[in-house]
MINUBA-679565 format. One record per residue (C-alpha): residue number from 0; residue in one letter; x, y negated, z. Coordinates in steps of 0.001 Angstrom, whole numbers, plus 500000, padded with zeros to 6 digits. Layout:
! residues N
{node NUM 'a' {X Y Z}}
...
! end
This chain:
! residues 470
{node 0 'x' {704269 209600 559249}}
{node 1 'x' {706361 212657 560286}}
{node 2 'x' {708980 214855 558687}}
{node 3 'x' {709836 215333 555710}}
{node 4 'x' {707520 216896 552989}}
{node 5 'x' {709080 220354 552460}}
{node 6 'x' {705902 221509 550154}}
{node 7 'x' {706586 218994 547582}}
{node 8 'x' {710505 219231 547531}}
{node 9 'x' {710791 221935 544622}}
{node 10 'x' {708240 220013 542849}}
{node 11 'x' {709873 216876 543186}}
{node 12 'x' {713307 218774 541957}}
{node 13 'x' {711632 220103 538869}}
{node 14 'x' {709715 216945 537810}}
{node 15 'x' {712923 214640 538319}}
{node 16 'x' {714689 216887 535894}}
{node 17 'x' {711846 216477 533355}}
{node 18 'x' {711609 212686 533681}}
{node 19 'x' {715401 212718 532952}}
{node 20 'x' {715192 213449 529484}}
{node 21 'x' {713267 210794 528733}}
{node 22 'x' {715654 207922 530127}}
{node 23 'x' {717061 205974 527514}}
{node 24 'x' {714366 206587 525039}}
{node 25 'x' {713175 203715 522942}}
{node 26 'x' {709670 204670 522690}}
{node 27 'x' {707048 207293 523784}}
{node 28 'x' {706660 209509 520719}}
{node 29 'x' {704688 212452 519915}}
{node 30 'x' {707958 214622 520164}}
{node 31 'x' {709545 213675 523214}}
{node 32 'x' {706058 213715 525060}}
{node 33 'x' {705349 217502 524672}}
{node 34 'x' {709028 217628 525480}}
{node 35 'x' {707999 216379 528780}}
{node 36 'x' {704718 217286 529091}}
{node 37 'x' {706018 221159 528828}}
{node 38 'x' {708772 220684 531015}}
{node 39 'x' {705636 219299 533935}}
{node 40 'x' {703682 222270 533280}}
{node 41 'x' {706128 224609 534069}}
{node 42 'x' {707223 222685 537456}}
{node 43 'x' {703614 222815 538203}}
{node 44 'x' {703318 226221 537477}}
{node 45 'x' {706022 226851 539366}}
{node 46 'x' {704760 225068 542266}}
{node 47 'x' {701586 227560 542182}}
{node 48 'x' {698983 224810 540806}}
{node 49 'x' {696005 226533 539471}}
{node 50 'x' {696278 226809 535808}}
{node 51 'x' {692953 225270 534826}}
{node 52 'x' {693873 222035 537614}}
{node 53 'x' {697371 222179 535101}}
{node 54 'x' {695463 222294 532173}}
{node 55 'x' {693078 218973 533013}}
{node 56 'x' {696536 217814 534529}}
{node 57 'x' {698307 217825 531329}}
{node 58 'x' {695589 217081 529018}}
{node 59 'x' {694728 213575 530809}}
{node 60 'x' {698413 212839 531184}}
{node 61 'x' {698940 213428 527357}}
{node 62 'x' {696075 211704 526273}}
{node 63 'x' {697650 208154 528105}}
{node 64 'x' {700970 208442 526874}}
{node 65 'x' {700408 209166 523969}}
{node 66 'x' {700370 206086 521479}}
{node 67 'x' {701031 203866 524799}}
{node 68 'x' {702411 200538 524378}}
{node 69 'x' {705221 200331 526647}}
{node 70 'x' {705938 197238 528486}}
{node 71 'x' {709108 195123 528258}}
{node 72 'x' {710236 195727 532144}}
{node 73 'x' {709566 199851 531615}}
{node 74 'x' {711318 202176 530072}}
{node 75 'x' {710003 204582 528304}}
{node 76 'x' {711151 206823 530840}}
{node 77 'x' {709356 204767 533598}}
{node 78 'x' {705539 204353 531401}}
{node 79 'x' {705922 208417 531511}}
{node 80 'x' {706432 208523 535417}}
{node 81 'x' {703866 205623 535958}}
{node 82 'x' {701327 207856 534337}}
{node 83 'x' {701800 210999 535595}}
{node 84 'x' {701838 209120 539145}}
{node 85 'x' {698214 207938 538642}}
{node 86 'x' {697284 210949 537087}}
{node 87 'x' {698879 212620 540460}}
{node 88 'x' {696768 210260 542557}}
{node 89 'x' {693770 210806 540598}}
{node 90 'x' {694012 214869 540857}}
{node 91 'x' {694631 214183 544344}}
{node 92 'x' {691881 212022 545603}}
{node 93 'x' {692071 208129 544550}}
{node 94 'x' {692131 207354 548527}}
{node 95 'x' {692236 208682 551928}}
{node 96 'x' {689482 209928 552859}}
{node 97 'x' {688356 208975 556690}}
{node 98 'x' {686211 211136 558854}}
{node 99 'x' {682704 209865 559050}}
{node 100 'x' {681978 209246 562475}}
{node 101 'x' {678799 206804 562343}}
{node 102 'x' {676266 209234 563921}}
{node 103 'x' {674538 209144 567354}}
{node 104 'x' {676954 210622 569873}}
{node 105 'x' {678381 213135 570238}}
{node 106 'x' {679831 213142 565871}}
{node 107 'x' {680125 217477 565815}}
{node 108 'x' {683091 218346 563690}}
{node 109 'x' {682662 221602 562732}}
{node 110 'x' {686427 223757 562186}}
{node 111 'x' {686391 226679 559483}}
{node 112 'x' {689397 228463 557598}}
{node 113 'x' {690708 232169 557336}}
{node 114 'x' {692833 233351 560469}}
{node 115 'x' {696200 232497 561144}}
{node 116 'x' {695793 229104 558907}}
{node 117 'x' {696688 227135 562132}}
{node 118 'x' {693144 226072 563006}}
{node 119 'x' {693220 225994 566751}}
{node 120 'x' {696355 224188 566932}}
{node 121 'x' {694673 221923 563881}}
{node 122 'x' {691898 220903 566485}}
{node 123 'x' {693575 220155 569694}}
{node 124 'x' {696134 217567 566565}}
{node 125 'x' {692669 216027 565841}}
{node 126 'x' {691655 215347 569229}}
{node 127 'x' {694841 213487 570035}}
{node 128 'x' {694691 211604 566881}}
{node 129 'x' {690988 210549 567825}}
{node 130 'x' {691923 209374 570906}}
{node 131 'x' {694788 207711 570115}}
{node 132 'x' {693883 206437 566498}}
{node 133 'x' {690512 205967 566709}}
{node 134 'x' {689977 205635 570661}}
{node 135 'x' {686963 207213 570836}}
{node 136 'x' {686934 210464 573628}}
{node 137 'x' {686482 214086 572409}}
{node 138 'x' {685626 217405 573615}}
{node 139 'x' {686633 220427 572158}}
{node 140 'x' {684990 223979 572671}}
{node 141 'x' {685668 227445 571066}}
{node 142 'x' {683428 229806 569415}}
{node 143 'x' {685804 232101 568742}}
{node 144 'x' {684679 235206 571015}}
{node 145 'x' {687063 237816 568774}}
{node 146 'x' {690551 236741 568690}}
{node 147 'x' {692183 237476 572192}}
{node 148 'x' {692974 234298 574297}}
{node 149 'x' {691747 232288 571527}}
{node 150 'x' {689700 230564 574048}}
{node 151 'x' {692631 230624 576703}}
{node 152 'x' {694752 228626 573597}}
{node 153 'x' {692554 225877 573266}}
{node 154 'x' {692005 225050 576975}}
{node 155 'x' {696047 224694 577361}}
{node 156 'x' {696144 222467 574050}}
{node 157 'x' {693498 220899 575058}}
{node 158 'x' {695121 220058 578263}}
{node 159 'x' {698396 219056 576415}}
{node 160 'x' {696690 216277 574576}}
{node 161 'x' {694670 215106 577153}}
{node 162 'x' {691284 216272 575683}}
{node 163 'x' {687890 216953 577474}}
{node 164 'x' {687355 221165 577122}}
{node 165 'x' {683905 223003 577131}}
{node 166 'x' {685137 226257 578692}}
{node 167 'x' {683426 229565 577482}}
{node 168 'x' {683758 233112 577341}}
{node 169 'x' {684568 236205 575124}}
{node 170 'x' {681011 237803 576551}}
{node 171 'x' {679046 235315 574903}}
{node 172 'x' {677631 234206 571693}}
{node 173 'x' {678874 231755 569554}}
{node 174 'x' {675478 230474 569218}}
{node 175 'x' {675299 230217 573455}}
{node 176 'x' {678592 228613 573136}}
{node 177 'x' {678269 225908 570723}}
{node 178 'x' {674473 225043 572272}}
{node 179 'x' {676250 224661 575684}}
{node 180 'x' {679003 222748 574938}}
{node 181 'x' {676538 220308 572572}}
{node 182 'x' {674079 219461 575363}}
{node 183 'x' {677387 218746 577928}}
{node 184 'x' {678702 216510 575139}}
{node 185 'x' {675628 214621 575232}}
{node 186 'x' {675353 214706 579107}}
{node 187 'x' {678892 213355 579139}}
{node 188 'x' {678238 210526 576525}}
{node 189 'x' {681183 212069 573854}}
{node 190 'x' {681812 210361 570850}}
{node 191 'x' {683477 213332 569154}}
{node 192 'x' {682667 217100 570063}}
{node 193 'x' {685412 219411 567875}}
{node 194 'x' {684196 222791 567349}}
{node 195 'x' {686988 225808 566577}}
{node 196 'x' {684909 228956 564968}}
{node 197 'x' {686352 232481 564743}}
{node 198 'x' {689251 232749 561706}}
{node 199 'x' {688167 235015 558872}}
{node 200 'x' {690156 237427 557812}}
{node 201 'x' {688993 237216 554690}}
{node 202 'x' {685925 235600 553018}}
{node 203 'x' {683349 238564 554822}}
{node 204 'x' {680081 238159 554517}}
{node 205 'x' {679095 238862 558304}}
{node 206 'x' {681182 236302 559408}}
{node 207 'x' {679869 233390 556690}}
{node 208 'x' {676761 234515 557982}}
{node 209 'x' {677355 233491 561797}}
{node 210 'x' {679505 229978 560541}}
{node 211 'x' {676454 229183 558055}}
{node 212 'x' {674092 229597 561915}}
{node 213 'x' {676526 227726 563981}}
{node 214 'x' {676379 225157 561073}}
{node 215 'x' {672601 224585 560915}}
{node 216 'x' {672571 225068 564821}}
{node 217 'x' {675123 222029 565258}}
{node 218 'x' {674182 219882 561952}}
{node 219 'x' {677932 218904 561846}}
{node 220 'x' {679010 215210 560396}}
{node 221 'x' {682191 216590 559424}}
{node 222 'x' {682816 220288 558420}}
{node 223 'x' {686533 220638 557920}}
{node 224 'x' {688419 223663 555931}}
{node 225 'x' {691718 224314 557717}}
{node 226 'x' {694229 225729 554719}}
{node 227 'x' {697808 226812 554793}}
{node 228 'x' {699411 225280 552346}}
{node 229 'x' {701711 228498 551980}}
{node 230 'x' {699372 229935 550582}}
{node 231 'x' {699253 228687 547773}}
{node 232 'x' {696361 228179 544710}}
{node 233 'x' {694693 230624 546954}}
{node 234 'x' {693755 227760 549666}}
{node 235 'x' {691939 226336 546773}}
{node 236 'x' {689869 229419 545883}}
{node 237 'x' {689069 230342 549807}}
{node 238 'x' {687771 226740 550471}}
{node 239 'x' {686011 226951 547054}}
{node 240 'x' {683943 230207 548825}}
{node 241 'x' {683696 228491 552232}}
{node 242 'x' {682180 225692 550563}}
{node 243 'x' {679651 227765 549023}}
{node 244 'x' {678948 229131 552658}}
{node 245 'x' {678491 226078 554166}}
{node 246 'x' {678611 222475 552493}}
{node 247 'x' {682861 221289 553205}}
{node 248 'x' {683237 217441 553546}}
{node 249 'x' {686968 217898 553626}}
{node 250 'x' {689836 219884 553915}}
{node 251 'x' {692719 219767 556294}}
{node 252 'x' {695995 221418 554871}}
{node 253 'x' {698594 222673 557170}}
{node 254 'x' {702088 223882 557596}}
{node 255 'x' {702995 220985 554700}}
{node 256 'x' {706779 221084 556695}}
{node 257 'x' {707042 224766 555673}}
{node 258 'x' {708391 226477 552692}}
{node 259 'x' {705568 225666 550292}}
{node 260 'x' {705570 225268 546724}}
{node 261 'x' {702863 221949 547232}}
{node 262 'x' {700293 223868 544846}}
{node 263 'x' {697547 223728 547348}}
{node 264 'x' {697257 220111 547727}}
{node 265 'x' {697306 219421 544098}}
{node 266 'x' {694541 222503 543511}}
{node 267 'x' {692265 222114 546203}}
{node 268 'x' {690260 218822 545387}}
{node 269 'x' {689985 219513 542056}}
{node 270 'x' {688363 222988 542359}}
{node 271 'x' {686602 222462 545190}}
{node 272 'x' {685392 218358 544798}}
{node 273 'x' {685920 218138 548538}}
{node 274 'x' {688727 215577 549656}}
{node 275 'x' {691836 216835 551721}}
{node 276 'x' {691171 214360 554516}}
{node 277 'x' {694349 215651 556968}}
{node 278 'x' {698103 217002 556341}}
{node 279 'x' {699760 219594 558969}}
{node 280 'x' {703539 218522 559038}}
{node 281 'x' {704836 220641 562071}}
{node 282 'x' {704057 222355 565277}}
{node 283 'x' {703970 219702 567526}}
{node 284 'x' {700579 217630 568819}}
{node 285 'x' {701511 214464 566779}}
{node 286 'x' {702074 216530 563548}}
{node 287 'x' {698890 215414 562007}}
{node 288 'x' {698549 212521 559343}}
{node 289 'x' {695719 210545 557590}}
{node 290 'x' {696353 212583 553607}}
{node 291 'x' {697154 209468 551277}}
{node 292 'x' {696971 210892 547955}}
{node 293 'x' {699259 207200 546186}}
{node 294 'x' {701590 207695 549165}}
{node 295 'x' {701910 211805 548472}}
{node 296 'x' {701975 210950 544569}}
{node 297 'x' {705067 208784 545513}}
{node 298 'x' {706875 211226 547126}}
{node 299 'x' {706381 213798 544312}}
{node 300 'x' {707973 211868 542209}}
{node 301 'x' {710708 211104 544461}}
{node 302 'x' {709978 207155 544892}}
{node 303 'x' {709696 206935 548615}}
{node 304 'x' {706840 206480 551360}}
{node 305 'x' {707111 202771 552073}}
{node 306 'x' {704203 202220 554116}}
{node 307 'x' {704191 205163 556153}}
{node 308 'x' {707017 204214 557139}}
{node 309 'x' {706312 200772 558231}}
{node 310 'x' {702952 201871 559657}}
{node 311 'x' {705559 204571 561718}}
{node 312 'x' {708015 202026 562535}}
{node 313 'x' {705386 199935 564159}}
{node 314 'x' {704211 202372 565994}}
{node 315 'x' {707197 204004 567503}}
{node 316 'x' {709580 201189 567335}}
{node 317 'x' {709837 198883 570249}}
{node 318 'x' {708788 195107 569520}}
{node 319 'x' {710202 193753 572296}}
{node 320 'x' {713549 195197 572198}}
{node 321 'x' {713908 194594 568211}}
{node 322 'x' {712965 190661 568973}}
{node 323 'x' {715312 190486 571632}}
{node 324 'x' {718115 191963 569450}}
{node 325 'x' {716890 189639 566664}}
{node 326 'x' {717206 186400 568962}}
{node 327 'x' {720933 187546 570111}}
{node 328 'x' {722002 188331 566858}}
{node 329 'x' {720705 184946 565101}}
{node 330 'x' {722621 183366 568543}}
{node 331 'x' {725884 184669 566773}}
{node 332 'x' {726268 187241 570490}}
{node 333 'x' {727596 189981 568230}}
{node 334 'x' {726005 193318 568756}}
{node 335 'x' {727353 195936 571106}}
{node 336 'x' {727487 199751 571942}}
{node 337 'x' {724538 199118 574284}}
{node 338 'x' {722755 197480 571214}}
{node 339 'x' {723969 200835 568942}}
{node 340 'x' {722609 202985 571365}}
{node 341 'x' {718834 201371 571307}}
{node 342 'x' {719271 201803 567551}}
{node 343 'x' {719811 205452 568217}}
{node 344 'x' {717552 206119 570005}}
{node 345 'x' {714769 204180 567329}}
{node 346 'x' {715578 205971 564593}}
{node 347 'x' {715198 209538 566687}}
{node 348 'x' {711875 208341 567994}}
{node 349 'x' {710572 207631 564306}}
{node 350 'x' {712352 211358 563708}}
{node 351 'x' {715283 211394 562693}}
{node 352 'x' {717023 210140 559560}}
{node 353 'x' {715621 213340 557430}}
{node 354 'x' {712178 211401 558058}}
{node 355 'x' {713500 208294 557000}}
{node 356 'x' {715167 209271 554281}}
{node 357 'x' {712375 211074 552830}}
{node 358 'x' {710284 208106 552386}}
{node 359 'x' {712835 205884 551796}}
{node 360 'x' {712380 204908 548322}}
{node 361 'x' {715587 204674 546060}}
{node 362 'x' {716632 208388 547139}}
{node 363 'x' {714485 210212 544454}}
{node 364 'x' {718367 211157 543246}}
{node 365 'x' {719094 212650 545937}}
{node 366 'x' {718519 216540 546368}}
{node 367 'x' {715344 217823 547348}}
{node 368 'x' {715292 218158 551315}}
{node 369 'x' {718953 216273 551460}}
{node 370 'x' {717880 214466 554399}}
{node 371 'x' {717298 217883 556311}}
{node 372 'x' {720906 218519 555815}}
{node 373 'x' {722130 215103 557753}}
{node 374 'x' {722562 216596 561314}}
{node 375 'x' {720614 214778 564036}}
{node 376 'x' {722229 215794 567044}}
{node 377 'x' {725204 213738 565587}}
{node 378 'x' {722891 211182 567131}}
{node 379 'x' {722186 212618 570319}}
{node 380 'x' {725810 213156 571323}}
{node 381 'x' {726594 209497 570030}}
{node 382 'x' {724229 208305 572369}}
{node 383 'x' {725678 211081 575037}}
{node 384 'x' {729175 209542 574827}}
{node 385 'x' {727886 205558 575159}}
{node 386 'x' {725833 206880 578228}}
{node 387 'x' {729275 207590 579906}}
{node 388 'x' {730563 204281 579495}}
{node 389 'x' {730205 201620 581838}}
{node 390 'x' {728169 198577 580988}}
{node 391 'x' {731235 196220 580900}}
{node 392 'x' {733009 198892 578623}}
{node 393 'x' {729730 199351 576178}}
{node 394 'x' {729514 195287 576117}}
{node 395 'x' {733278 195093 575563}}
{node 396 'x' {734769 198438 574133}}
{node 397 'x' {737534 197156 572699}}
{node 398 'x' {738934 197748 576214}}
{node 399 'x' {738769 201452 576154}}
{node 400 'x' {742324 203010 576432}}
{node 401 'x' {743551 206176 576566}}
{node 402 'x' {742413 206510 580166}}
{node 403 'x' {738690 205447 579627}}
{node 404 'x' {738273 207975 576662}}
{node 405 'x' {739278 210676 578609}}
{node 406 'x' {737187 209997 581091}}
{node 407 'x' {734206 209208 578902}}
{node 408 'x' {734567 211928 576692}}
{node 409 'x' {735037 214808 579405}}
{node 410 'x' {731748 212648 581194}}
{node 411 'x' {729523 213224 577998}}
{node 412 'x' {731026 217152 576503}}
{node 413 'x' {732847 215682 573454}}
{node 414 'x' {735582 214978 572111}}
{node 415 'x' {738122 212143 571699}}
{node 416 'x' {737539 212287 568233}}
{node 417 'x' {733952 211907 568400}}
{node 418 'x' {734158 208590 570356}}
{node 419 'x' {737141 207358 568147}}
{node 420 'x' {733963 208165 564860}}
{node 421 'x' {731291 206415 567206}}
{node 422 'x' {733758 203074 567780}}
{node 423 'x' {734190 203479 563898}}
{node 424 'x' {730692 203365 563426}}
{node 425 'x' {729986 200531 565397}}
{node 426 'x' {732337 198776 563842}}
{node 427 'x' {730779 199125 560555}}
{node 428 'x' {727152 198153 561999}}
{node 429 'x' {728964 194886 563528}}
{node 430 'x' {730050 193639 559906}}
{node 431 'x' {726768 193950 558672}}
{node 432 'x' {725162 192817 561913}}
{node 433 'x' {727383 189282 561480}}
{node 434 'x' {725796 188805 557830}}
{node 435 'x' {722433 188714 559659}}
{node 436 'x' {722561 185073 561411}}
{node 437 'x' {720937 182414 560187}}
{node 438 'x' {717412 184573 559438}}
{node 439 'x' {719173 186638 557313}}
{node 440 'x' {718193 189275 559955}}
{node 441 'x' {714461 188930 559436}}
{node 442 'x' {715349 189445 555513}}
{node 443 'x' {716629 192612 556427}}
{node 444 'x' {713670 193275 558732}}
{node 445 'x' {711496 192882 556015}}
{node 446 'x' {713203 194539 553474}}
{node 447 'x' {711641 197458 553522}}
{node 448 'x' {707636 196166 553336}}
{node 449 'x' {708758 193144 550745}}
{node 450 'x' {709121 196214 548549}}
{node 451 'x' {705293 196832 548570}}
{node 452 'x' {704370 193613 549439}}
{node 453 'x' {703910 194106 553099}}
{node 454 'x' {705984 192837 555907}}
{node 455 'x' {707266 195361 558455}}
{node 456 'x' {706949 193646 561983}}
{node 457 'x' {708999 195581 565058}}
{node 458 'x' {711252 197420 561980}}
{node 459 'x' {714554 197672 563982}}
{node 460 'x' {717866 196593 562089}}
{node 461 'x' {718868 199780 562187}}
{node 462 'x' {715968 201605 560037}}
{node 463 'x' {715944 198064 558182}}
{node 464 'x' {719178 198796 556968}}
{node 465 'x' {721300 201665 555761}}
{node 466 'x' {722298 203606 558151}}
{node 467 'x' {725656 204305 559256}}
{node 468 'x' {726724 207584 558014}}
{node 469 'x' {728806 210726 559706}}
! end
């Protein structure tokens, strides 16, 4: 998974403080229900949910609580959260989604949404995810002959990810374009052939005219909606008129990491039936993610993203190196700045702590977007000031004097009390790092999956376990 959810975080704010007032209460009654219930429909209002998506919402959350028989380990507090995460999930989408891909080569995946909703960016994500997910090889191709350099875009991102791209031009039709690029996907032997159509402007009928052609011309397996999620309940009534255009199998929402108030993703499925199958989370080619409507119901509610971040940590997190530090630490060898800095450097690769902290579960207290405030760079110029060391004084720092932290410190752009913070740090990681022998590590290592019943292979000690802070 990527950053942090910043579409959900005002949501997640205003639901915590409704869940609140029922802590402590001995039962779910009538009375403290509406309480609560009243309280959700304003955070969801607030968070720009359609009104009749709040209405079926609140209605199938009320009808479950009310009269429920809570059980001995909940509180009532806890039944009323349990609920309104299933109900979450269900509003959502019980599942992810996948693409359907079972179809004789090339699998056409047809790309529609109003202009500027990221779409072109949104395909070049998909290739890389096909190829690196699903490992099949895909060609992209644009039909969009109106936007300037639209075609121009998609040929460098295409590039960038290391896609196959049908090159065409402004002079011709999308119908030539599409036809072309089809019977080279077939020459070529292409499992997937992405298609990026003109942005709308708005929901014209001349230009649902020419998508409804290119999409009996292609006979897509997949036609996609690309959404911003900025924009709101709208997204759900623009993919609701797309889908009358041409039949949507799912909906990919973007710009997620933005400034959002999260009422698209909770609005679209249930006014338009069609699944959101993909979540934008940034700008970058990786920023794409598989939409899990438990694991986004989770984070709503401010309870964490467990398996994403497992699923993230074994991706991103180097096996070998975690084993090796493992194996020294269950030797007793201690654990040294050279050890620290691999740490480092693991916990930017899987994106910082904001990421980490955002689906760690247990911070639902915290405020919303609190890990966005931790300062990352803190990491980069700890790992700047180790990188000036020598190995002998990483593997042994208690020799640095005076002298050496000069020297180090002018060699990395810091300052003497940065490196004095770093050795304090260190410090702190050895103590906990000296609890670990005996297995104790792979406790810690597992940790974080035992908490959903999964193990978390390659999880490095040091997203295991809390992380030092500055």
């Amino acid at each position: 998974m990527l950053s942090g959810t910043a579409v959900f975080d005002n949501l997640t704010d205003r639901l915590s403080g409704a869940f609140r007032k029922l802590t402590g209460k001995s039962s779910l009654t009538d009375k403290n229900i509406q309480e609560a219930l009243g309280d959700v429909r304003r955070a969801l209002l607030e968070a720009d949910v359609a009104l009749p998506v709040v209405k079926d919402f609140l209605d199938r959350v009320s009808s479950k609580a009310l009269g429920q028989e809570i059980s001995k380990s909940l509180s009532s507090g806890q039944a009323f959260i349990k609920i309104v995460q299933s109900e979450l999930q269900f509003l959502m989408g019980s599942a992810n989604a996948e693409l359907e891909l079972k179809t004789s080569p090339p699998a056409v995946i047809l790309m529609a949404g109003l202009q500027g909703a990221g779409k072109t960016t949104t395909v070049a994500k998909l290739a890389k995810f096909l190829q690196e997910q699903s490992k099949k090889s895909v060609m992209v191709v644009s039909a969009d002959v109106y936007r300037p350099a639209a075609i121009q875009q998609l040929e460098t991102l295409a590039i960038d990810v290391g896609a196959g791209f049908f090159s065409s031009e402004s002079g011709q039709s999308p119908k030539e374009i599409v036809g072309s690029a089809l019977a080279e996907a077939k020459r070529k032997f292409v499992d997937v052939l992405i298609v990026d159509t003109a942005g709308r402007l708005a929901v014209d009928e001349a230009m649902m005219n020419e998508i409804r052609q290119l999409h009996d011309q292609l006979n897509p397996i997949e036609t996609l909606f690309v959404v911003d999620a900025m924009t709101g309940q709208d997204a759900a009534v623009t993919a609701k008129a797309f889908n009358s255009a041409v039949p949507i199998t799912g909906v990919v929402l973007t710009k997620a990491d933005g400034d959002a108030r999260g009422g698209a993703a909770l609005s679209v499925r249930h006014v338009t039936g069609k699944p959101i199958k993909f979540i934008g989370m940034g700008e970058k080619a990786e920023a794409l993610e598989p939409f899990y409507p438990d694991r986004i119901a989770s984070r709503i509610l401010g309870m964490g993203d467990v398996l994403s971040l497992i699923e993230e940590a074994e991706k991103k997190v180097d096996k070998r190196k975690a084993e090796k530090l493992a194996r020294k630490i269950r030797k007793g060898k201690g654990f040294d700045l050279e050890d620290f800095k691999e740490q480092l450097k693991q916990m930017q690769s899987m994106g910082g702590v904001s990421n980490v902290m955002d689906k760690m579960p247990g911070l639902g207290g915290l405020p919303p977007g609190a890990g966005n405030m931790v300062d990352d760079s803190q990491f980069r110029r700890m790992e700047a000031i180790i990188n000036s060391m020598t190995m002998r004084e990483r593997v042994h720092p208690d020799i640095l004097n005076g002298a050496r932290k000069r020297r180090i410190t002018q060699g990395s752009g810091t300052q003497v009390q940065d490196l004095n913070r770093l050795l304090k740090q260190h410090k702190q990681m050895q103590k906990v790092m000296k609890k670990m022998k005996g297995g104790k590590l792979a406790n810690m290592m597992r940790g974080l999956g035992g908490m959903q019943g999964q193990t978390a292979p390659g999880m490095s000690p040091f997203s295991g376990g809390k992380p030092p802070r500055f």
